[in-house]
mmCIF file of the N, C-alpha and C atoms, coordinates in Angstrom:
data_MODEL
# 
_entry.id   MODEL 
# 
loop_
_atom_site.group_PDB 
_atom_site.id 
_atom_site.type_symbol 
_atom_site.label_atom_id 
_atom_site.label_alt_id 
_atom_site.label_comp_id 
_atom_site.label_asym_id 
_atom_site.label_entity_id 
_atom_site.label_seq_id 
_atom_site.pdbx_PDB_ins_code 
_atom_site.Cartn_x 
_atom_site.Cartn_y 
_atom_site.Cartn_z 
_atom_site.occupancy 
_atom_site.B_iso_or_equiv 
_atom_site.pdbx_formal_charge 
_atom_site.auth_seq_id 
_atom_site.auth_comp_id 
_atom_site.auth_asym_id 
_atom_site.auth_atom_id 
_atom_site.pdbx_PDB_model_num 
ATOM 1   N N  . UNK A 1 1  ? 0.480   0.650   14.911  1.00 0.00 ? 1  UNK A N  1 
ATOM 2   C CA . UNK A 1 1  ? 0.668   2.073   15.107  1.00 0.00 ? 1  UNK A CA 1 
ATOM 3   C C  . UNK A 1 1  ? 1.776   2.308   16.119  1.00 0.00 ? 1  UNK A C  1 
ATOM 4   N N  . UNK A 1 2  ? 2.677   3.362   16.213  1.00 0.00 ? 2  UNK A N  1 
ATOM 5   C CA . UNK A 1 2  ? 3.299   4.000   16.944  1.00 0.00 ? 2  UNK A CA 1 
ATOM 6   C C  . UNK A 1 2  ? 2.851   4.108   18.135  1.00 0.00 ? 2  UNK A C  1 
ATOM 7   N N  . UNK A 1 3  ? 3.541   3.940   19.514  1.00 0.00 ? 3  UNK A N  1 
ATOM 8   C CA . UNK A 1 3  ? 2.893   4.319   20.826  1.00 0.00 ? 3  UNK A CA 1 
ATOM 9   C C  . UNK A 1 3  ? 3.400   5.218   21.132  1.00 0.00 ? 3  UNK A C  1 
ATOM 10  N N  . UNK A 1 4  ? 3.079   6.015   22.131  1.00 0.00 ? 4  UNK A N  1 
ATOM 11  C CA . UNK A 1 4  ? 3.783   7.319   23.031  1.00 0.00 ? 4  UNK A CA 1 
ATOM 12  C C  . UNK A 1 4  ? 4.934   6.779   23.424  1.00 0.00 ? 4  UNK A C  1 
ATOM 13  N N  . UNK A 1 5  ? 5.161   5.981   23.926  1.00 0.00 ? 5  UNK A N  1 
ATOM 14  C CA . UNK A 1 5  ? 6.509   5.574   24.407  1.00 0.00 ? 5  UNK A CA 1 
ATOM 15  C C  . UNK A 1 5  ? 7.511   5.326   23.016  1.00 0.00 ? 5  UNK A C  1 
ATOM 16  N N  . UNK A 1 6  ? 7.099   5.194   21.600  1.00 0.00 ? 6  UNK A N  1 
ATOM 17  C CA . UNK A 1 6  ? 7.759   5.108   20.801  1.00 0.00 ? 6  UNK A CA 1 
ATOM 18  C C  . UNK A 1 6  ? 8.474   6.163   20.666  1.00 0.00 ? 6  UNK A C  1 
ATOM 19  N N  . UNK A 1 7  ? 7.396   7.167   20.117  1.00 0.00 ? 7  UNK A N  1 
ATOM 20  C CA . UNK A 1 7  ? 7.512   7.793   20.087  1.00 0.00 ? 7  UNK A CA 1 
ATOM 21  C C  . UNK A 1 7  ? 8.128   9.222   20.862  1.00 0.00 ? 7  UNK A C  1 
ATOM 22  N N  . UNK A 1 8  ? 8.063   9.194   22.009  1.00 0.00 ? 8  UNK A N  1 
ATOM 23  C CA . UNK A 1 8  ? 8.927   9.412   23.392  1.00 0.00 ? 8  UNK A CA 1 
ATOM 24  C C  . UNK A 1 8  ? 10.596  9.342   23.175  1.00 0.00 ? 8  UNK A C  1 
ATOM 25  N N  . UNK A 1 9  ? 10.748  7.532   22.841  1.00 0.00 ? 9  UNK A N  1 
ATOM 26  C CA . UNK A 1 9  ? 11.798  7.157   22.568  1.00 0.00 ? 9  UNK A CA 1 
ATOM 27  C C  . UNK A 1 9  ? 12.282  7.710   21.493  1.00 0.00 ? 9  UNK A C  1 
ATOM 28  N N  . UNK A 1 10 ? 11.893  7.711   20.620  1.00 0.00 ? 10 UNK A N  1 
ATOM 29  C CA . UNK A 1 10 ? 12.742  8.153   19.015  1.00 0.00 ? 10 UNK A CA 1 
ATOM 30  C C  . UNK A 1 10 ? 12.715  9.799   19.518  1.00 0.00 ? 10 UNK A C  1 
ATOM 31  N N  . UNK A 1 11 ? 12.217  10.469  19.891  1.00 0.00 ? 11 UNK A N  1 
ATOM 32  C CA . UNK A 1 11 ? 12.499  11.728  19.958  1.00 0.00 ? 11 UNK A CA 1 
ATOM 33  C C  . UNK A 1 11 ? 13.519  11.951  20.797  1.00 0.00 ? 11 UNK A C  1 
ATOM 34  N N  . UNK A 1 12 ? 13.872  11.057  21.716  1.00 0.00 ? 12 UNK A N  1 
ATOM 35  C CA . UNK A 1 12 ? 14.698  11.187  22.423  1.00 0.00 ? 12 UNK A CA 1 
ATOM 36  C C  . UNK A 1 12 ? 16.239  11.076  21.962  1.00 0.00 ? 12 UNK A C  1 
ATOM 37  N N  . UNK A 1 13 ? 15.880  9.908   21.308  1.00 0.00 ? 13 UNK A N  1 
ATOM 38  C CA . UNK A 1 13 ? 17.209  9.497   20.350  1.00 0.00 ? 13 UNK A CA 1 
ATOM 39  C C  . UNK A 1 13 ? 18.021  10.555  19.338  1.00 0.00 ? 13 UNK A C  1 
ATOM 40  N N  . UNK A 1 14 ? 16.741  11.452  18.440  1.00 0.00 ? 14 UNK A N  1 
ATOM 41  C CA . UNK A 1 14 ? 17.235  12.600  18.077  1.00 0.00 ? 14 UNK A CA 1 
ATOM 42  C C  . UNK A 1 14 ? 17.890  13.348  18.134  1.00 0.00 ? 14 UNK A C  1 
ATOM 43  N N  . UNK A 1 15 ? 16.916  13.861  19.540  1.00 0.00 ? 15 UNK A N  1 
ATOM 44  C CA . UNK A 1 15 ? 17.615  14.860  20.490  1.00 0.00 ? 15 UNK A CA 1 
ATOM 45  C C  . UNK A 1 15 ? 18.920  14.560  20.671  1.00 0.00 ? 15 UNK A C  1 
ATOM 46  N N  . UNK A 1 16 ? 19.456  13.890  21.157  1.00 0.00 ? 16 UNK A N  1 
ATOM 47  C CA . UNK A 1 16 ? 20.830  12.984  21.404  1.00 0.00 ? 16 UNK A CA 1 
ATOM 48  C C  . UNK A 1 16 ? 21.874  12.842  20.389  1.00 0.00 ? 16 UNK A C  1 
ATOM 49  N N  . UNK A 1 17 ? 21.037  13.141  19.119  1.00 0.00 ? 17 UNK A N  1 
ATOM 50  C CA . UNK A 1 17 ? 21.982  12.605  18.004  1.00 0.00 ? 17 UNK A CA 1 
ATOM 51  C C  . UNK A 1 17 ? 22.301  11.779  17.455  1.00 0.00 ? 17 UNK A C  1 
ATOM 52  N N  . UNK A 1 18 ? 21.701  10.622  18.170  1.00 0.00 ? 18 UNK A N  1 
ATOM 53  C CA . UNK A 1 18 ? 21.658  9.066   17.728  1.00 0.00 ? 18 UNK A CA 1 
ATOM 54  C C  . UNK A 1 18 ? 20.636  8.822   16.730  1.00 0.00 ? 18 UNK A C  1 
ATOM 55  N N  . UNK A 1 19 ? 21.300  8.867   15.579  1.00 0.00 ? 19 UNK A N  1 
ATOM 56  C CA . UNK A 1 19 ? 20.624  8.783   14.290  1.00 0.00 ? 19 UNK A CA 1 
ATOM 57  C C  . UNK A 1 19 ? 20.512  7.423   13.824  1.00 0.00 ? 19 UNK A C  1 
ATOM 58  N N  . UNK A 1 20 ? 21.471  6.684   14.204  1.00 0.00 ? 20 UNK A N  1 
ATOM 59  C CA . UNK A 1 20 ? 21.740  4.774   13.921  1.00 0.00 ? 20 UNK A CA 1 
ATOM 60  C C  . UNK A 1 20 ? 20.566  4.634   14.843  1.00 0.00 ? 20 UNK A C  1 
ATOM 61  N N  . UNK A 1 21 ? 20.588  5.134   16.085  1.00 0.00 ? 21 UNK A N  1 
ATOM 62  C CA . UNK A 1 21 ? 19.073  4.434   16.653  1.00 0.00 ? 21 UNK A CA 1 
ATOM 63  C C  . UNK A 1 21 ? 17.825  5.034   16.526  1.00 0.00 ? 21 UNK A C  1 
ATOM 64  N N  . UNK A 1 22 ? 17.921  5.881   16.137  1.00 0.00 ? 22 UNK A N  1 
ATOM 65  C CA . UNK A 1 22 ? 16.379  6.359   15.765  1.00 0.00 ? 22 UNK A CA 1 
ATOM 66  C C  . UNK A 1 22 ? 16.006  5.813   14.312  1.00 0.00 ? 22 UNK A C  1 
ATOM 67  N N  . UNK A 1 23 ? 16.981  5.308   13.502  1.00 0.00 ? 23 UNK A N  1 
ATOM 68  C CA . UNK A 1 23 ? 16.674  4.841   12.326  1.00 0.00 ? 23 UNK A CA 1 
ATOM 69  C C  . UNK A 1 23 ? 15.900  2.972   12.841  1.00 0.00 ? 23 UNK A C  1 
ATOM 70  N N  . UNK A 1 24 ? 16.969  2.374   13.798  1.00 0.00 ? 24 UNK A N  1 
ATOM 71  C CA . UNK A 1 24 ? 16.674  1.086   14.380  1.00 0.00 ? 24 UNK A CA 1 
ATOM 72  C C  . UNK A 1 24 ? 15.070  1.217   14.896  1.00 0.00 ? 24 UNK A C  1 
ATOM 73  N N  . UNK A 1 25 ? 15.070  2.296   15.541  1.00 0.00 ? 25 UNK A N  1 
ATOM 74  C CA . UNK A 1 25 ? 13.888  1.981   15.864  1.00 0.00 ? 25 UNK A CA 1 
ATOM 75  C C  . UNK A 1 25 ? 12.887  2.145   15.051  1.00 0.00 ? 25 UNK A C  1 
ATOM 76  N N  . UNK A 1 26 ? 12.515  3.070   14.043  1.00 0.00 ? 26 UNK A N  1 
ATOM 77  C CA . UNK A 1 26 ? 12.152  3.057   13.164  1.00 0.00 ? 26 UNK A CA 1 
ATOM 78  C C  . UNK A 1 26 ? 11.554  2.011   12.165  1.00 0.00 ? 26 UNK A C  1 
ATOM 79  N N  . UNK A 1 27 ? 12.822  1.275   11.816  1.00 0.00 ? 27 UNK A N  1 
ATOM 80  C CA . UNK A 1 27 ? 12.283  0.272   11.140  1.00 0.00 ? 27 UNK A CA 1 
ATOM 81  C C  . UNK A 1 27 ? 11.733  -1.092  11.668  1.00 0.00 ? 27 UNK A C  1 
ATOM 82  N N  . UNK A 1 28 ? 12.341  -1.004  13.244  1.00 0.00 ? 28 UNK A N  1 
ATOM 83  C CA . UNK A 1 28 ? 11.734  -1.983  13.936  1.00 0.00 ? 28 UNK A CA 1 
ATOM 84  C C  . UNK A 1 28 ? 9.441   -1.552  14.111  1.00 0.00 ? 28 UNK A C  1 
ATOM 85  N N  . UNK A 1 29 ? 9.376   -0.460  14.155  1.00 0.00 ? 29 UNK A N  1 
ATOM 86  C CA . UNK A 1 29 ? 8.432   -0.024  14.334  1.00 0.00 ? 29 UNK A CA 1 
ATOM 87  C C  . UNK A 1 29 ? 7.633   -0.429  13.180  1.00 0.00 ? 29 UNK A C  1 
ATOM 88  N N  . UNK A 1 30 ? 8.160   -0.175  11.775  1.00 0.00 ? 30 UNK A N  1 
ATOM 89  C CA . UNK A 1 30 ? 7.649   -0.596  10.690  1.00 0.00 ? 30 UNK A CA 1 
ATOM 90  C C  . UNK A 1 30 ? 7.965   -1.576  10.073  1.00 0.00 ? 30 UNK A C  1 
ATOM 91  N N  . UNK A 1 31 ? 8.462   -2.509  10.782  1.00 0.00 ? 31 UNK A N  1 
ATOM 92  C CA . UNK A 1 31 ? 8.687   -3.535  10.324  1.00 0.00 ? 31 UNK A CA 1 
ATOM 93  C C  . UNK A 1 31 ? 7.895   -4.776  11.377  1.00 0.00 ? 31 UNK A C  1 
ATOM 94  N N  . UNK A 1 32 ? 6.698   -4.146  12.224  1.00 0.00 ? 32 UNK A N  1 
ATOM 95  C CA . UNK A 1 32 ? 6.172   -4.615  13.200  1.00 0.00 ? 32 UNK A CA 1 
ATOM 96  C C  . UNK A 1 32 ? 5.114   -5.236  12.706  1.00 0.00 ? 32 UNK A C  1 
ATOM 97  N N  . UNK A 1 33 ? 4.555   -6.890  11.898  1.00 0.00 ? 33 UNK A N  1 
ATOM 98  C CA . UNK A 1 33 ? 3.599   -7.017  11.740  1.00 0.00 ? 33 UNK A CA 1 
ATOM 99  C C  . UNK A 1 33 ? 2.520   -7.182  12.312  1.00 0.00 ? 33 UNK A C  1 
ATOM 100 N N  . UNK A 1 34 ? 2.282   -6.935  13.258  1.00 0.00 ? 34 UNK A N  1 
ATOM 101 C CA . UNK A 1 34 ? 1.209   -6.552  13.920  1.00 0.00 ? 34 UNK A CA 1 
ATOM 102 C C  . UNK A 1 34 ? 0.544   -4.903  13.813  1.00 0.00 ? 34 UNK A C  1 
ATOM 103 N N  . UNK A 1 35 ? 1.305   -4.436  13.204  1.00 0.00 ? 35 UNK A N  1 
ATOM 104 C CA . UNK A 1 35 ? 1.361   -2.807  13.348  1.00 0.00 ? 35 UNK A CA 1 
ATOM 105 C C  . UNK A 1 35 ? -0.263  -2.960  11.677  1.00 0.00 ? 35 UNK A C  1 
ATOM 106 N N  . UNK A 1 36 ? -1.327  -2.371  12.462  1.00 0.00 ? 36 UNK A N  1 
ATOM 107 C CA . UNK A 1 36 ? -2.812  -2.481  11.647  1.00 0.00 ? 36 UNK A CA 1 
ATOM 108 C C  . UNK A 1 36 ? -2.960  -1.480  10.317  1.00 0.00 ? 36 UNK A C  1 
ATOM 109 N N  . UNK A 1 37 ? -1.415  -0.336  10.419  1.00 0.00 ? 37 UNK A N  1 
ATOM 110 C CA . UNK A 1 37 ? -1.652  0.105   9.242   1.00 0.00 ? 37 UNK A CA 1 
ATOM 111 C C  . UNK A 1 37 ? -1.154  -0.591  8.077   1.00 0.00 ? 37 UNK A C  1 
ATOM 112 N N  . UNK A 1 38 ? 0.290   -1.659  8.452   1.00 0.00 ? 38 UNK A N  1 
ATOM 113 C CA . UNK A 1 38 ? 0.264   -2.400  6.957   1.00 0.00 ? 38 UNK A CA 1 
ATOM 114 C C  . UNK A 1 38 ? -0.403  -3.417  6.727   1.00 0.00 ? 38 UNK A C  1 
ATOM 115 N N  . UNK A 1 39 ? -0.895  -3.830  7.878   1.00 0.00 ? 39 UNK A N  1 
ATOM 116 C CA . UNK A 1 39 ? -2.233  -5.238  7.471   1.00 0.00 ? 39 UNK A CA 1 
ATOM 117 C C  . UNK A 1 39 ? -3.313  -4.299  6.471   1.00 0.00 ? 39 UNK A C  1 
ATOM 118 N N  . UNK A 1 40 ? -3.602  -3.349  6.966   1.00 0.00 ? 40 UNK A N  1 
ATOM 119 C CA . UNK A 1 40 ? -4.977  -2.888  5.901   1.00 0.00 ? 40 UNK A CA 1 
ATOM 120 C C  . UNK A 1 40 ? -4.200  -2.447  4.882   1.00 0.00 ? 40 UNK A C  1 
ATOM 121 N N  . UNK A 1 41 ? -2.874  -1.997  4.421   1.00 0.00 ? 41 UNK A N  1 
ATOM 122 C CA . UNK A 1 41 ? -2.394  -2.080  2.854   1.00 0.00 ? 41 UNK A CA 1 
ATOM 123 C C  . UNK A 1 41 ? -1.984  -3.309  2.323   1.00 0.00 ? 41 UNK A C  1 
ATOM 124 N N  . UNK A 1 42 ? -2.055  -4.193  3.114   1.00 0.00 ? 42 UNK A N  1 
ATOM 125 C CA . UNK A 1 42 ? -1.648  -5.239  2.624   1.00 0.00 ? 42 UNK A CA 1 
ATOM 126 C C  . UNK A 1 42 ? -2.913  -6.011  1.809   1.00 0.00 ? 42 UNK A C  1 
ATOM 127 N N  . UNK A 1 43 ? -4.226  -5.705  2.651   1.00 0.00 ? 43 UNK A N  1 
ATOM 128 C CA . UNK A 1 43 ? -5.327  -6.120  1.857   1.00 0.00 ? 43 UNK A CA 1 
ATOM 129 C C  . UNK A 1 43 ? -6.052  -5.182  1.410   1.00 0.00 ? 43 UNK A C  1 
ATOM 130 N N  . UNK A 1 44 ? -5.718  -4.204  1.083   1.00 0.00 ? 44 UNK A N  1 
ATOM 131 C CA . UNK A 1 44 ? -6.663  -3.281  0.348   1.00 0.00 ? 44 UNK A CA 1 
ATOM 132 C C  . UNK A 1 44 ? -5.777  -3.429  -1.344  1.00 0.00 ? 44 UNK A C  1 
ATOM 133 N N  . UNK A 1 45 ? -4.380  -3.814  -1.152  1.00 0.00 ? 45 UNK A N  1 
ATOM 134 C CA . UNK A 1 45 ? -3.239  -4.312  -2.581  1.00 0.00 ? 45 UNK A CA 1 
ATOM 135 C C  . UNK A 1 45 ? -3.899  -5.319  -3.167  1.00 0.00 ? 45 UNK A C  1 
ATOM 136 N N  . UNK A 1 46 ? -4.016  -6.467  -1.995  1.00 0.00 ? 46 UNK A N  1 
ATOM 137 C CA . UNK A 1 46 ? -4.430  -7.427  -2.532  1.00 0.00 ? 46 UNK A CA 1 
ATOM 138 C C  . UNK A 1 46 ? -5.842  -7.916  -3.095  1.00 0.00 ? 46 UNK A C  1 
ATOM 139 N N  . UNK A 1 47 ? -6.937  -7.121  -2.393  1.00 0.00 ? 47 UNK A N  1 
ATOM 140 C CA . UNK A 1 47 ? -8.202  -6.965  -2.914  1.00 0.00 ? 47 UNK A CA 1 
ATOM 141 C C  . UNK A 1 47 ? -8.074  -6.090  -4.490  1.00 0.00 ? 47 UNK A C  1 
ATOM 142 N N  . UNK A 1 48 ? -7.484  -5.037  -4.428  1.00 0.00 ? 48 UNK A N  1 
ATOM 143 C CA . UNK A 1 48 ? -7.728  -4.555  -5.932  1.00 0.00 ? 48 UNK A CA 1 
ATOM 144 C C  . UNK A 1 48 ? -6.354  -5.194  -6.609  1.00 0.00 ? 48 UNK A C  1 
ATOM 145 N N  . UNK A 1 49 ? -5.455  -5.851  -6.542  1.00 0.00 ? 49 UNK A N  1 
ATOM 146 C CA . UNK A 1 49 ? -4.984  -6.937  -7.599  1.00 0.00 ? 49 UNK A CA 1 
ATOM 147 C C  . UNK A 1 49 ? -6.152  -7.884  -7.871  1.00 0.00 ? 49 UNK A C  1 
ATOM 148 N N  . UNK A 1 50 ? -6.996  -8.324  -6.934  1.00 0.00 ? 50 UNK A N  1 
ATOM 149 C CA . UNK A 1 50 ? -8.081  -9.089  -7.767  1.00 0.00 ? 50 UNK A CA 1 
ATOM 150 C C  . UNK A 1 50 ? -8.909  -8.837  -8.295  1.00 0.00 ? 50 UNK A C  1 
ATOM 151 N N  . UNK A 1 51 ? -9.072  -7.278  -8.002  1.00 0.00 ? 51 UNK A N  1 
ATOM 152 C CA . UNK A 1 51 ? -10.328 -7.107  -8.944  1.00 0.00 ? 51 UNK A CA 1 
ATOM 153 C C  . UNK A 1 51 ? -9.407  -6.712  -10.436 1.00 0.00 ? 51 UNK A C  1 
ATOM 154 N N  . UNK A 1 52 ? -8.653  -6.247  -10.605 1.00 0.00 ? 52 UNK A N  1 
ATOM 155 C CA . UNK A 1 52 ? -7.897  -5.806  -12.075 1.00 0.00 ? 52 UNK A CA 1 
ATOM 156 C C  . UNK A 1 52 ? -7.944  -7.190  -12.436 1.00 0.00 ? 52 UNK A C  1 
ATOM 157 N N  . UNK A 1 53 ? -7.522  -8.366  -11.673 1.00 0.00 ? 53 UNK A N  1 
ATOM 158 C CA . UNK A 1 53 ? -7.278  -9.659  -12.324 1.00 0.00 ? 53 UNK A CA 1 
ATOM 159 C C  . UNK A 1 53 ? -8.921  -9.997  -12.625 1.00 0.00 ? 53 UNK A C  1 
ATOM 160 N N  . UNK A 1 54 ? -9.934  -10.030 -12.154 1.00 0.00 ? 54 UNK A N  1 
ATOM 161 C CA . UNK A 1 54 ? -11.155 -10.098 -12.554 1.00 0.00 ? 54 UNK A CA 1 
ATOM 162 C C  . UNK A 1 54 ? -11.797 -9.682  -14.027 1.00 0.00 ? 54 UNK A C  1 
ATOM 163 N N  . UNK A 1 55 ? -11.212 -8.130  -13.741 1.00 0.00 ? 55 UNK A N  1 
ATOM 164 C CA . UNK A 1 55 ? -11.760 -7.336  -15.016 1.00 0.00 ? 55 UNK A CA 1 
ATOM 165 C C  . UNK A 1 55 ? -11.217 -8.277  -16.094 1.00 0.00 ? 55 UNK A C  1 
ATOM 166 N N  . UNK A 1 56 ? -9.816  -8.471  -16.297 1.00 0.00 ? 56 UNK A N  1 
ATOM 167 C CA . UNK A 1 56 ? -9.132  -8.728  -17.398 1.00 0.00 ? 56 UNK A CA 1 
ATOM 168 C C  . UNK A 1 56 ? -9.653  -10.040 -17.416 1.00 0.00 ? 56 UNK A C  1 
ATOM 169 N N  . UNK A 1 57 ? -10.225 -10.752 -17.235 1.00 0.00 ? 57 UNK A N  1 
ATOM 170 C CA . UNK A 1 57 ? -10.737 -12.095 -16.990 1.00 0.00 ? 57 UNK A CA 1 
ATOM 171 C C  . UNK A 1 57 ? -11.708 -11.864 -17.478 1.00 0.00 ? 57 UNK A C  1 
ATOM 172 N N  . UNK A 1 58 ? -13.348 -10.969 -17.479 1.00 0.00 ? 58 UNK A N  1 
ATOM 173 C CA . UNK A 1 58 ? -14.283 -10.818 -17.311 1.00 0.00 ? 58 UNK A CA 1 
ATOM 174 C C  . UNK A 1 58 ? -14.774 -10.753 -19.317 1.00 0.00 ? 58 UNK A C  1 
ATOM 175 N N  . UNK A 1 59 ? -15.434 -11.724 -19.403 1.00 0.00 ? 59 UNK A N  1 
ATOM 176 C CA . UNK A 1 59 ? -15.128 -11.912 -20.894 1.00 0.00 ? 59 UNK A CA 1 
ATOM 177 C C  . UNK A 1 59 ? -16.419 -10.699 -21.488 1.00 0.00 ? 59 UNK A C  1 
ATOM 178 N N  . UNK A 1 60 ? -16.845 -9.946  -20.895 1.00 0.00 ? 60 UNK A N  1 
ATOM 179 C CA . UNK A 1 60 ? -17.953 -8.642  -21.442 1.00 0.00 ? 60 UNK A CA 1 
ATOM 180 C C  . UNK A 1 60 ? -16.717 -7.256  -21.612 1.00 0.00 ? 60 UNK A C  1 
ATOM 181 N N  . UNK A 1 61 ? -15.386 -7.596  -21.305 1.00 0.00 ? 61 UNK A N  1 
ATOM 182 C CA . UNK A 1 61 ? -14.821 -6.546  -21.200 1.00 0.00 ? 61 UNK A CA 1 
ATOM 183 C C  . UNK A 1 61 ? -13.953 -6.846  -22.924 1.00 0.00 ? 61 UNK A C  1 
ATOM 184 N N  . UNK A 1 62 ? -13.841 -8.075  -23.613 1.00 0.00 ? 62 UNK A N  1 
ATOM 185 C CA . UNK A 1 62 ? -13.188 -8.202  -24.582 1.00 0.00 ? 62 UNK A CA 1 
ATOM 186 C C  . UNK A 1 62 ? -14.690 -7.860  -25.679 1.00 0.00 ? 62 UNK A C  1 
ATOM 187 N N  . UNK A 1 63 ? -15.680 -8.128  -25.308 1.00 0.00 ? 63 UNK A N  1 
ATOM 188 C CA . UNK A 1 63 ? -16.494 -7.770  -26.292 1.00 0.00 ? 63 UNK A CA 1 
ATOM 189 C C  . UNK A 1 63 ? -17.356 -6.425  -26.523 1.00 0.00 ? 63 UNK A C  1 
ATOM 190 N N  . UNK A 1 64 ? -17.090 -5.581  -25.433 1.00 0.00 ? 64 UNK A N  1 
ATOM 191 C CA . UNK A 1 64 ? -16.994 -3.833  -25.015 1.00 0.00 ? 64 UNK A CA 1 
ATOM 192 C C  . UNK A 1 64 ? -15.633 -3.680  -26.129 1.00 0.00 ? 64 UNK A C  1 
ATOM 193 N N  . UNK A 1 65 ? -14.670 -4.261  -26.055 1.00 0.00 ? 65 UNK A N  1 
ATOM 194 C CA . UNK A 1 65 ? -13.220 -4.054  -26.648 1.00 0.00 ? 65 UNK A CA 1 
ATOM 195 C C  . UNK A 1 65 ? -13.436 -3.966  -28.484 1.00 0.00 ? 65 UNK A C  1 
ATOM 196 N N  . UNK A 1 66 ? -14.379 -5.020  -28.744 1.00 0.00 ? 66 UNK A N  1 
ATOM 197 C CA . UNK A 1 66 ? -14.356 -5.464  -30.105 1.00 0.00 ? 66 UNK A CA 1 
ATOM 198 C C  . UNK A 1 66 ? -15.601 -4.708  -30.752 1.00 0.00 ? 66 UNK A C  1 
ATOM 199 N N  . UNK A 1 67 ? -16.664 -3.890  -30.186 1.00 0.00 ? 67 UNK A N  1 
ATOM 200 C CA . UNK A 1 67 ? -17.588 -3.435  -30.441 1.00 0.00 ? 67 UNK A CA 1 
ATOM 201 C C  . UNK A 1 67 ? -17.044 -1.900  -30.493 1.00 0.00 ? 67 UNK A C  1 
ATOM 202 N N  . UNK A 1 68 ? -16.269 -1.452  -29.477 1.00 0.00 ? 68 UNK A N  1 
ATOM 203 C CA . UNK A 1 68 ? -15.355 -0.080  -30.095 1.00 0.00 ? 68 UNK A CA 1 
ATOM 204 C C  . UNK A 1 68 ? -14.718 -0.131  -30.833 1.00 0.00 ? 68 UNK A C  1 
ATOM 205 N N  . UNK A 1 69 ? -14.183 -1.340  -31.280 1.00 0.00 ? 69 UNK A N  1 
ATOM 206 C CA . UNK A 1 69 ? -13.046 -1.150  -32.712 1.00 0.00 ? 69 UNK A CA 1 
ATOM 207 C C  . UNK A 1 69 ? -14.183 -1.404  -34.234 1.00 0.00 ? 69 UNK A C  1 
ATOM 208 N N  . UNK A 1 70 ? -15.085 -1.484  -34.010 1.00 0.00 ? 70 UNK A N  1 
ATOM 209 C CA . UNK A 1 70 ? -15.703 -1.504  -35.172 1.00 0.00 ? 70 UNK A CA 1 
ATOM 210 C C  . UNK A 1 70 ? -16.437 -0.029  -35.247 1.00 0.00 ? 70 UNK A C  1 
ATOM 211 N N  . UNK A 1 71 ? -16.815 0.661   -34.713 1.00 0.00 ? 71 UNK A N  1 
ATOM 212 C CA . UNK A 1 71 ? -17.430 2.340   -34.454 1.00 0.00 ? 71 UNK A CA 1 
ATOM 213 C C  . UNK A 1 71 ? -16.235 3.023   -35.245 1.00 0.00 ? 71 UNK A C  1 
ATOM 214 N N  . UNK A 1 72 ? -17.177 3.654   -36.132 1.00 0.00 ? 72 UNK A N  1 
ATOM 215 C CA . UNK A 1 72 ? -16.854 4.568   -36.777 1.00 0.00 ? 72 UNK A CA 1 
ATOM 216 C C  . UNK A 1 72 ? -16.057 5.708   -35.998 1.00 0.00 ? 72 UNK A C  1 
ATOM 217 N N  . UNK A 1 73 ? -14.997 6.502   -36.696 1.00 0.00 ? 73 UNK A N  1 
ATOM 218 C CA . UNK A 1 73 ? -14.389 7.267   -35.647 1.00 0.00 ? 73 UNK A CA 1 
ATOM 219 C C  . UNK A 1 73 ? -14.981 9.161   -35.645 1.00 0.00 ? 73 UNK A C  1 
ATOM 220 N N  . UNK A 1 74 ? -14.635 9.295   -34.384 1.00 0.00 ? 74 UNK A N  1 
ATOM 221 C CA . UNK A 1 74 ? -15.147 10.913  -34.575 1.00 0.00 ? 74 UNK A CA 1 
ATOM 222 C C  . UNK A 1 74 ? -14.245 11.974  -34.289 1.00 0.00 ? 74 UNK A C  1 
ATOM 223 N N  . UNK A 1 75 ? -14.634 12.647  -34.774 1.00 0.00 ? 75 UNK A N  1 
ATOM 224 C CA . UNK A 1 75 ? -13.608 14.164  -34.520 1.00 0.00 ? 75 UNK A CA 1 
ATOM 225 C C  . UNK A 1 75 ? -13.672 15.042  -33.811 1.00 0.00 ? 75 UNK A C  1 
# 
């Protein structure tokens, strides 16, 4: 996350007009792995890539698949 002093700083930079450094800091900020909001997107991606990879794996989902293609259709 952002600290007050980051944040402090980049506003300051603004103010100033220094757009090359408020961008620097910026991406230094988000580019901080320690920073806990992209660790939890990083595994909340990677938890539901496994579950989609599960489903498609999950052999009750090809025979749900083959039991709707035989049902009569409705209108």
């Amino acid at each position: 996350m952002i600290t007050l002093d980051q944040a402090k700083e980049l506003v300051s930079l603004l103010e100033e007009g220094n757009q090359e450094g408020a961008n620097e800091l910026l991406v230094k900020i988000a580019g901080d792995s320690r920073n806990p909001l992209f660790n939890e997107v990083g595994k909340l991606t990677r938890q539901l890539h496994d579950s989609l990879v599960n489903f498609r794996l999950d052999p009750r989902v090809s025979i749900l698949r083959t039991a709707r293609s035989r049902m009569p259709a409705t209108a």
